[in-house]
N, C-alpha and C positions, 0 to 999 in steps of 0.2 A: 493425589500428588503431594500434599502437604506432608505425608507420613516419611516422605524420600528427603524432608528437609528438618525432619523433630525426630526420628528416630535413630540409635545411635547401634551400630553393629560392632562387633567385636575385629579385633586386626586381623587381616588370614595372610600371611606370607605365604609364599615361594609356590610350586607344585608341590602335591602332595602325595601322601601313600593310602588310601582310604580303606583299612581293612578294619574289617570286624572289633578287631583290641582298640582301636584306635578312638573310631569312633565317639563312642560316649563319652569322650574325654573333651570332644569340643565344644567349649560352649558360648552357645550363638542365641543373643538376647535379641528377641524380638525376630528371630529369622527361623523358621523352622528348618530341618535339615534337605526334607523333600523343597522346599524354596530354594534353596541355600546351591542346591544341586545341579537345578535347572539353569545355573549363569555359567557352572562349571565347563568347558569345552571339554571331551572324549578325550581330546590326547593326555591332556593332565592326569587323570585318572589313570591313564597307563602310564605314567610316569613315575619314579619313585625318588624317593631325597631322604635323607634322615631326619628324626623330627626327637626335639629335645622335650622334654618335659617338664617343666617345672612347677614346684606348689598345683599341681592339677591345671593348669592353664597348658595352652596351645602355644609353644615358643619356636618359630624358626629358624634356623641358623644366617646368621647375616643380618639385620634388622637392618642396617642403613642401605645397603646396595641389594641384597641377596632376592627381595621382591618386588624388584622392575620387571624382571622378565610377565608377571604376572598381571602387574598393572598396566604394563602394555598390551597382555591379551583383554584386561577387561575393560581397556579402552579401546579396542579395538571391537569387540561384541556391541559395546555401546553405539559405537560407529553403526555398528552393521544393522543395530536393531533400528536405530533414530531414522537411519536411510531406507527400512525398510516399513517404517511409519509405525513400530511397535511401540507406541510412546510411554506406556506402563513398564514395560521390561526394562527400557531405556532408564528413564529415572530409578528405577529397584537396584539394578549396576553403579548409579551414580551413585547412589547412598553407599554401597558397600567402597565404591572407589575414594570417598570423602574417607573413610577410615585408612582405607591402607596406605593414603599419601601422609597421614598424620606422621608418618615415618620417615618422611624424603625428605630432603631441606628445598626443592621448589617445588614452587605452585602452580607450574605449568602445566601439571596434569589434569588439577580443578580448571583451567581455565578453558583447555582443550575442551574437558569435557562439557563446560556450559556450552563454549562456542557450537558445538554437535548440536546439543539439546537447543539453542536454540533456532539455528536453523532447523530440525525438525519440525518445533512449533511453528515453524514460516511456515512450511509445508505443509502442516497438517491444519492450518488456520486454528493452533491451540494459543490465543491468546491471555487467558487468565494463566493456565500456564508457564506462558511466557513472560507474564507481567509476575509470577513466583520467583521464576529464576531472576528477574532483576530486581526483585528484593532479597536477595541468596549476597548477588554482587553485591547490590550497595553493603548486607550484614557484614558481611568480605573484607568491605574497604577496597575491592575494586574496581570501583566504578569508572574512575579514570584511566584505568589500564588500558595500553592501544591494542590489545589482542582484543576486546570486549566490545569498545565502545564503537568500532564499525559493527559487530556481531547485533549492538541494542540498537544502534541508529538503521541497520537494515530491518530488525523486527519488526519497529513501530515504524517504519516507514510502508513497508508492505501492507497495514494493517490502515493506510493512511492516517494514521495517528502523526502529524508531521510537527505539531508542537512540541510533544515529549521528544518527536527525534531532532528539533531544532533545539531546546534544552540541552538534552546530555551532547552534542555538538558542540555548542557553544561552551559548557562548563570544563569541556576539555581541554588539557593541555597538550594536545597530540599537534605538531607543527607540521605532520604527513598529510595529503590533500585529500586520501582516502575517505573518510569521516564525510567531509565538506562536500566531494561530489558525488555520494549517495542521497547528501540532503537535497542538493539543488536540485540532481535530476529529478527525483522525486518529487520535489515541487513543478518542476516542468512537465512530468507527469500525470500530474495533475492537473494542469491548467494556469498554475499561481505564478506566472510570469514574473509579477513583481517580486513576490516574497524570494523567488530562484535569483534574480539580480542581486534585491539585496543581502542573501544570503553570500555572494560573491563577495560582496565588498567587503562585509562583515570580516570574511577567509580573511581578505588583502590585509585590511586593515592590524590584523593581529602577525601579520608575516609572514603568511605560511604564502609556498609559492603553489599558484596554478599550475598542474600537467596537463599532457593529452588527453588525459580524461573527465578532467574539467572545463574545458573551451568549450567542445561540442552542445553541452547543453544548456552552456553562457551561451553561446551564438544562436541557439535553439529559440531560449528565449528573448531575444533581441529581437529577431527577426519574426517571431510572433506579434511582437510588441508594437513591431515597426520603427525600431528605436534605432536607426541608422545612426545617430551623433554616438552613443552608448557601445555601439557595433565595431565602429569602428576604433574607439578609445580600447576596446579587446583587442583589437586586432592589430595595431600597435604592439599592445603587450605582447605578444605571439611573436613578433616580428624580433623584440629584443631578448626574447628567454634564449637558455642555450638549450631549449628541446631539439631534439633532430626531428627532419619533417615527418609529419603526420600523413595520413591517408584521410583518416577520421575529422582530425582538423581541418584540412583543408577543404573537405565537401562541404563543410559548415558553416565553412568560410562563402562558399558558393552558394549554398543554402542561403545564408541570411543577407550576402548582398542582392540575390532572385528576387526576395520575398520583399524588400522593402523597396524594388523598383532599379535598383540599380546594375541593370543588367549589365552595361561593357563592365565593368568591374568585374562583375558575376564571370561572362564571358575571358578577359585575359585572364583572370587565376583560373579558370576552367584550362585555358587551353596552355599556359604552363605547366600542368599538373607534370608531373613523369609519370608519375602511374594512375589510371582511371579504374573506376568498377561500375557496376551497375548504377550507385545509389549517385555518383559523380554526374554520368547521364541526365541521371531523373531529376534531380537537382537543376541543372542546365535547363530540362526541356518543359519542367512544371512552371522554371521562373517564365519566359518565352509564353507558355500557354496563359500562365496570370494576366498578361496584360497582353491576348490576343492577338502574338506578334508568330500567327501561326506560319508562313511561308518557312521564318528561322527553325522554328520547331521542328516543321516536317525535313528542313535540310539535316538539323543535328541530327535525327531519328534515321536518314536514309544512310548519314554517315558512321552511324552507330551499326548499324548492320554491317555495312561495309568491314569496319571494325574488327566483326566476329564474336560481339560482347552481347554474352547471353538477356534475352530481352523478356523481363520480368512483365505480370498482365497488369502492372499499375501503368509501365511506357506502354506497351498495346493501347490501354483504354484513355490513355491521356490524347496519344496520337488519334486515334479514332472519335473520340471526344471531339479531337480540335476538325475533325473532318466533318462532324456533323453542326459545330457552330457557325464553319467558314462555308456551307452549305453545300459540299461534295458530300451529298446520301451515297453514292453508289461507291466513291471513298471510303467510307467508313464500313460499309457492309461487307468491300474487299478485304478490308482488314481482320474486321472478327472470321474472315474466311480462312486468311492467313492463319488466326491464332488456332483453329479448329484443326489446321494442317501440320500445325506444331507439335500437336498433344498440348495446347493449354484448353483446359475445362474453362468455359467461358464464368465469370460469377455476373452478381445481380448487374453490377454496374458497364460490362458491357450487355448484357440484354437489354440494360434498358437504352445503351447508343443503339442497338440495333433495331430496337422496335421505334424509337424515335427518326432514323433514318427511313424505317418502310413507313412509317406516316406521311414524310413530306412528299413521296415520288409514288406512295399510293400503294405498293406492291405488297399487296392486302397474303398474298401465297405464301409468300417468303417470310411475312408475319405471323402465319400459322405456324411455319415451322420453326422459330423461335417460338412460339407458345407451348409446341411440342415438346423441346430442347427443354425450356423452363419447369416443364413438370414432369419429364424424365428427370433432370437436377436436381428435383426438390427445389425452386426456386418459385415457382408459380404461386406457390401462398403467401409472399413475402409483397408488404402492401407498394413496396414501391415499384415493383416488375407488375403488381397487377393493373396500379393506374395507369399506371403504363400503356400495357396489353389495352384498358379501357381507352385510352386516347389515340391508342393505334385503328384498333377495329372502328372508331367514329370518326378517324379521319379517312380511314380506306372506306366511307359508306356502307360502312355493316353496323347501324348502328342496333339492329336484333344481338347478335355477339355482344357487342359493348354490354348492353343492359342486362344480360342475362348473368356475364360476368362482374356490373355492378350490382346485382341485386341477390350475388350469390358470396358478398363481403359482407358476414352479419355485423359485424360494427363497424362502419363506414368513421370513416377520420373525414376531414373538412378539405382533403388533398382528395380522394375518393369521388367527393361529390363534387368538385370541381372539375374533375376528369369530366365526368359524366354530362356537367351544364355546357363543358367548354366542345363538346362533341356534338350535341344539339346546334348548339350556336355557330359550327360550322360547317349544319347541314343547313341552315337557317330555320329550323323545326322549333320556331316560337312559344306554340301552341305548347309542346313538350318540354322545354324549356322553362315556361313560366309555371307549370305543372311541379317540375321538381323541384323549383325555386323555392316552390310554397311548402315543400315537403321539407326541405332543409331547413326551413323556420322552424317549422313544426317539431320538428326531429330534436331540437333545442340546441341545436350546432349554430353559432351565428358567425355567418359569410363574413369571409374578409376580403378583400378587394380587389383579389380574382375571381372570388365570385361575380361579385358586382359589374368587373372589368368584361367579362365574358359574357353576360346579358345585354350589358346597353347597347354594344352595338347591331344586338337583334331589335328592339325599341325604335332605333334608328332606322333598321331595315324595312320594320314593320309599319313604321312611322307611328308607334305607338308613343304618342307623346303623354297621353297620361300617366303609362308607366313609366315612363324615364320621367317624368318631375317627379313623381313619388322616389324614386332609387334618387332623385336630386334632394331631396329631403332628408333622405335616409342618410346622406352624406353628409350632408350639415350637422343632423343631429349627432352624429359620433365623429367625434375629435382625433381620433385615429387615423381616419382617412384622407385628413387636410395636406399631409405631406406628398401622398401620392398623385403626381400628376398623370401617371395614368388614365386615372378615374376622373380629372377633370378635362380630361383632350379628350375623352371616351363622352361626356356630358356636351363637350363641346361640337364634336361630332352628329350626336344625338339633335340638337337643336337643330343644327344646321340641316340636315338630311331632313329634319321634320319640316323644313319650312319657315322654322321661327330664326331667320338671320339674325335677325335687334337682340332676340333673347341669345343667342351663340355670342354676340356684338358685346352684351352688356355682361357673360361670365368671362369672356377673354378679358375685358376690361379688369375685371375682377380679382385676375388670376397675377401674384406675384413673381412668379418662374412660368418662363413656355421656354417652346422648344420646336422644333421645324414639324413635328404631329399637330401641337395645336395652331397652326401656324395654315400648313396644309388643311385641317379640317373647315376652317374658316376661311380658305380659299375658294374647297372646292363646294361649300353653302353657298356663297353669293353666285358663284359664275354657275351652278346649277341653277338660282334664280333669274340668268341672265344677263346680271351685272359685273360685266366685266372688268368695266374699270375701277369699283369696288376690289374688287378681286386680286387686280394688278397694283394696287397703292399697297395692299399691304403685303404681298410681293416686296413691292420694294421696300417697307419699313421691316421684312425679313432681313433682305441684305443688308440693309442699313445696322441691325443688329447687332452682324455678323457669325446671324445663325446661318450655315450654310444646307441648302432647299437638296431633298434627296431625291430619286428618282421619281418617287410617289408625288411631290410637292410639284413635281414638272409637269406629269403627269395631269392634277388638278390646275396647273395654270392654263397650260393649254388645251383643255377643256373648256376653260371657262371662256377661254381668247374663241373657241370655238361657237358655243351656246350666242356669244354678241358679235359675233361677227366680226371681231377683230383680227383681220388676216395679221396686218403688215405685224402690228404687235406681235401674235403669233408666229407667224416665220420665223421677225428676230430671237426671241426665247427659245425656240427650236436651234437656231445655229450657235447663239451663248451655252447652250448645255455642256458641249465637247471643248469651245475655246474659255472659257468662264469661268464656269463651274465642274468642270472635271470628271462628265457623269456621260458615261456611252448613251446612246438610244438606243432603247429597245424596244420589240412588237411594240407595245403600248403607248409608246409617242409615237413612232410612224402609224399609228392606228388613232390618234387625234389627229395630226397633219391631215390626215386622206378626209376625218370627218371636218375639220377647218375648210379645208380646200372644197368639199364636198358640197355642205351648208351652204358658201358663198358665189354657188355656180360654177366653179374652177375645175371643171370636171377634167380635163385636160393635166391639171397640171396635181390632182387626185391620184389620177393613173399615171402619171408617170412618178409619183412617189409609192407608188403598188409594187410595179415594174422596176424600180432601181433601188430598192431599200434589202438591205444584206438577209432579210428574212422569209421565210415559204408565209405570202399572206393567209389567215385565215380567213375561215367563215365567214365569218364576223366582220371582216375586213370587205370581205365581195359584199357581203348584205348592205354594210355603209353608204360604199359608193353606187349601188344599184338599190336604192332607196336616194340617194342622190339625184340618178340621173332618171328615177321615177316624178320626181317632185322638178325638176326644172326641165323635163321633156326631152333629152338627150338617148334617145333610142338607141343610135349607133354603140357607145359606148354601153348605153344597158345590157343591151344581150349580147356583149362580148363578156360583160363584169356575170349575167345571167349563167353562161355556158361555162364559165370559170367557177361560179358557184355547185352549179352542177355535178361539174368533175369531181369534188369531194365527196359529193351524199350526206349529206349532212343530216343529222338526227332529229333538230329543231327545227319542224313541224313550220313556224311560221317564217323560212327562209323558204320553204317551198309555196309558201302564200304568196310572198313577197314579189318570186320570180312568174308565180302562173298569174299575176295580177300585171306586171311588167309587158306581158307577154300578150293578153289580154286587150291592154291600150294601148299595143301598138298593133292589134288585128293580126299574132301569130300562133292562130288558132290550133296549128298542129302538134306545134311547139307545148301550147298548153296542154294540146292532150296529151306529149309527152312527158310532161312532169305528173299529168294524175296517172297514167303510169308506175311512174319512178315511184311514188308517193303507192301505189297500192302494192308494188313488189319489194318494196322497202317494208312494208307495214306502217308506215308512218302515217299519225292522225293527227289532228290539233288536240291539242290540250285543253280544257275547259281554263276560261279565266277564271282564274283565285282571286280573292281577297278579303279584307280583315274589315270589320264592319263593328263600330264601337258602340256599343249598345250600354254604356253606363258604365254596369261593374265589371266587363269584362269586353274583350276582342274576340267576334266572332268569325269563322271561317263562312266566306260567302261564295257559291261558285255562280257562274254564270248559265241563267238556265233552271235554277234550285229554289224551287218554288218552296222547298218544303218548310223554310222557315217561319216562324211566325209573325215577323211582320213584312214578309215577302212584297203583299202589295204595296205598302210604303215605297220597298226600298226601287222601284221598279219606276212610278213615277218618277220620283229623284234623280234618279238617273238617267232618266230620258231630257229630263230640263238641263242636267248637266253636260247631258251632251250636244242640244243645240243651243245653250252660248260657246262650248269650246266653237261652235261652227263659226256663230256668229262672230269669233275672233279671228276667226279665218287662222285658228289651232286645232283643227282636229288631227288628234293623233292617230285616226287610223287611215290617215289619209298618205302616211310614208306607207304603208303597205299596201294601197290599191284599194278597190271598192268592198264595200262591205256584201253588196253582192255575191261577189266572186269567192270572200271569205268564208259564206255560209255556208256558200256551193260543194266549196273542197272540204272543209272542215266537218 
């Protein structure tokens, strides 16, 4: 390219006559005649003109005007080659076009023609290039020129070079805004929030006025920024220019009052607008989704339809988004249905609302064929639809699927292997769990505190307490972790469920920020120990707070009111939940109440919270109170709660113990043989009892019956001593389900 800027060609005016006499006479330094030929267009050639001769040189008639027509066709080839990325041809026309303007008195045909060439070099990514031709300009003189100097500020802007295009910006004396809002956006293009601001001010400061094309990407970056005081100091300005209104503007306006929280704002210029479009919508409904204020959203979105304004898949996936955060799965699934109904090709980010919606409601089918969908689209390799896919298939219990497609991701990211822990952890597969735990050590990926978060409370379940002080270790020693209270309500949890209250007692103490999780979890440690009125002081130093206790926290209160027998307590916290605290009851308090009422003899008033509570009781619900009315001798009621158990069929094995042992002690001998029945036409068996037995360096799996261990005879005594002091405490737990007898029998 250098040779288009040192090489000096001879003048060629006007159309010519190219005939055989002619020829030899033209002479063209440094251009051969076959070069020379190939810029020529066909029709010239059939053209003819008279051509003078003088001293042996080429002279055309007219030299001031007579060859424009010409230098407009080879700036017009120029044109056509640069647009069509021939960048060699391009510059070889340039060069012959620098000689024949030598003859014109302006320079607008050199400037045209750089502006061409350099946008080519945009397009073609010919940067050196294009860093020639603005050494061409400056050799010029000019570089200041306002035809150029947006042509050099878009070059180097595209090539993100944004110093040399904030440079020749600033050096210019161009008072048009053009220049200034390719710099800013560009910087907002980037990221450089600030540098786009104060590239603003810089414009103001020198006089030049803001247009509509300048606001939007000032408001851009405000509202990035979060710089509402700055935002609105814009928007003012807007307020007093004589622009006429904007379309562009105003979304932006909407934009960045969304973004920095100030939705009614956001909302009245929303609904002033006179004219809306798409991005006017999205604007409105992403601010509303920011700060979870989905009821509005879904209103704007239903009135948006209404509307007739075509709905782009950013509103789809926003909407459906907002269905799967406010926990309507089957909401959301409706809608990627919609979009499929539309002709919108779903992309990765509703697959993954949709795989994330068949997680929580299970519908393991309907997640196959989004896995289908995903790799008919080519979307199925794409690592965030596959963790996806992996946290899908482990929460619909196919955790063979999950693994097959985590161990079919040859380089696993630290998201990847989080999927995978977080799906053991919510089949509670420990054992498997602490397995690939140890693999992701190994692996040389080190867990962050999802990892972490998604183990402890197997530790917990497991009551593996050696391994949660060790992950309690692990947390200390890296300083990274200290801010997330996650992992310390997850630690605090861990203790508690293990038994160790004082240790749960003395990290709460510990703990700078809680929150109604660690709050709850050290509620429901103590009152599982028993200690209810433990349990209710710090209840009330919750409210004292003025952390407000969520369904979970009620939950674990009235459990614990349960385990000590604390009716009247309980009752009261039952009736504060609706008038107090502002929290429906659901199954799971009416399913404490019955075992409250249950525990404390009340059997009476057990079933009449069965019988008048807004819910279809469960299993679980019958087993309570008929393990109830086993242990306080209340027959009548037994085998009404017995025959109500029944009518379900229930799958867990030890509710059909519970009732053939009920049955049993009260001499309804027929009865029981019709539950072993029910129990051999069902197929249903007991389960062998599991459990985890800590033999040093590890937790081992122990069933009951499983001699094959090796220190089996150990573990066999010890357990027979453990079991007659629970008796001795007049705690034996298998004494809610009836004799052990009768257990062997059916089991």
């Amino acid at each position: 390219m250098q040779s288009a800027f040192t090489h000096h060609h001879p003048i060629v005016h006007n159309r010519c006559v190219y005939s055989a006499c002619h020829l030899h006479l033209i002479l063209l330094k440094g251009l051969s005649l076959s070069q020379f030929q190939k810029f020529i267009p066909e029709k010239w050639k059939q053209a003819s003109k008279e051509v003078i001769l003088q001293n042996n040189q080429l002279v055309l008639g007219k030299c001031r005007t007579g060859n424009e027509p010409m230098i407009d066709n080879l700036i017009n080839s120029l044109r056509e080659f640069a647009c069509q990325g021939h960048l060699l041809k391009a510059f070889k026309l340039f060069s012959l076009i620098q000689q024949q303007a030598s003859c014109t008195t302006t320079n607008d045909t050199i400037l045209h023609s750089i502006s061409s060439l350099l946008l080519s070099c945009v397009n073609l990514k010919a940067l050196p290039q294009g860093k020639q031709l603005h050494a061409l300009v400056i050799s010029l003189g000019f570089e200041q020129h306002p035809i150029l100097v947006p042509k050099l500020v878009n070059f180097y802007s595209k090539f993100d070079l944004l110093i040399d295009a904030h440079i020749i910006t600033e050096n210019s004396n161009i008072l048009h805004p053009f220049p200034w809002n390719l710099l800013i956006s560009s910087y907002v293009r980037n990221g450089l929030y600030d540098e786009a601001l104060s590239a603003y001010k810089k414009m103001i400061s020198k006089g030049i006025r803001p247009d509509n094309f300048t606001y939007p990407s000032v408001l851009k970056a405000c509202g990035e920024k979060l710089d509402l005081a700055y935002g609105r100091e814009v928007h003012e300005s807007i307020k007093v220019s004589c622009h006429i209104w904007s379309l562009f503007v105003h979304n932006s306006l909407v934009s960045m009052y969304a973004k920095t929280g100030e939705l009614e704002i956001a909302r009245c210029l929303f609904d002033k607008m006179p004219e809306r479009d798409a991005v006017s919508w999205n604007a409105m409904i992403s601010g509303y989704a920011s700060k979870g204020m989905w009821k509005e959203a879904f209103e704007l979105f239903e009135q948006m339809q209404i509307a007739g304004v075509e709905l782009n898949i950013v509103i789809w996936n926003t909407i459906a988004g907002g269905c799967l955060h406010s926990g309507n799965f089957r909401g959301a699934l409706e809608l990627l249905s919609q979009m499929r109904s539309c002709g919108i090709c779903l992309d990765s980010v509703a697959l993954i609302i949709g795989l994330g919606a068949c997680s929580h409601i299970g519908a393991i089918r309907l997640g196959r064929e989004i896995h289908g969908y995903a790799i008919r689209s080519f979307c199925g390799g794409a690592d965030n639809v596959r963790n996806a896919l992996i946290t899908m298939y482990s929460r619909c219990k196919d955790l063979r699927h999950a693994y097959i497609l985590f161990q079919s991701v040859k380089t696993k990211s630290l998201i990847t292997w989080n999927s995978m822990l977080s799906g053991y952890a919510h089949m509670d597969q420990f054992e498997e769990a602490s397995l690939l735990f140890r693999e992701l050590f190994l692996s040389g990926i080190k867990p962050n505190y999802v990892s972490i978060a998604s183990i402890l409370p197997l530790c917990a379940r497991a009551a593996s307490l050696q391994h949660g002080k060790e992950f309690h270790c692990y947390i200390l020693r890296h300083a990274e972790f200290k801010d997330y209270l996650l992992l310390w309500n997850a630690l605090v949890d861990m203790y508690a469920r293990c038994g160790k209250v004082l240790e749960a007692k003395r990290l709460f103490d510990s703990m700078n920020r809680r929150d109604e999780v660690t709050y709850t979890s050290l509620i429901a440690g103590f009152g599982i120990q028993g200690e209810g009125r433990a349990a209710l002081k710090f209840f009330d130093e919750m409210n004292r707070n003025n952390i407000k206790p969520d369904h979970v926290t009620m939950v674990a209160v009235l459990s614990a009111c349960s385990h000590s027998g604390l009716v009247t307590e309980g009752k009261m916290l039952f009736q504060k939940m609706s008038s107090e605290y502002g929290i429906v009851p659901c199954l799971q308090h009416f399913s404490c109440m019955v075992d409250l009422y249950g525990r404390a003899g009340l059997l009476h008033k057990a079933k009449e919270m069965i019988t008048k509570m807004p819910y279809r009781p469960t299993s679980a619900m019958w087993a309570t109170l008929l393990g109830a009315c086993r242990i306080h001798g209340n027959t009548d009621i037994g085998e009404w709660a017995a025959e109500k158990l029944l009518e379900m069929r229930p799958e867990n094995s030890g509710y059909y113990v519970l009732i053939a042992n009920m049955y049993a002690a009260a001499g309804r001998w027929n009865k029981l043989a019709k539950v072993r029945t029910y129990m051999r036409d069902l197929g249903v068996r007991k389960a062998p009892g599991c459990t985890w037995v800590d033999v040093g360096s590890e937790l081992s799996p122990f069933l009951v019956g499983d001699t094959s261990k090796p220190n089996a005879d150990e573990f066999y005594p010890l357990l027979e001593g453990l079991t007659n002091l629970t008796k001795d405490v007049d705690y034996d737990a298998r004494e809610s389900f009836g004799s052990v007898d009768v257990l062997e029998e059916i089991g």
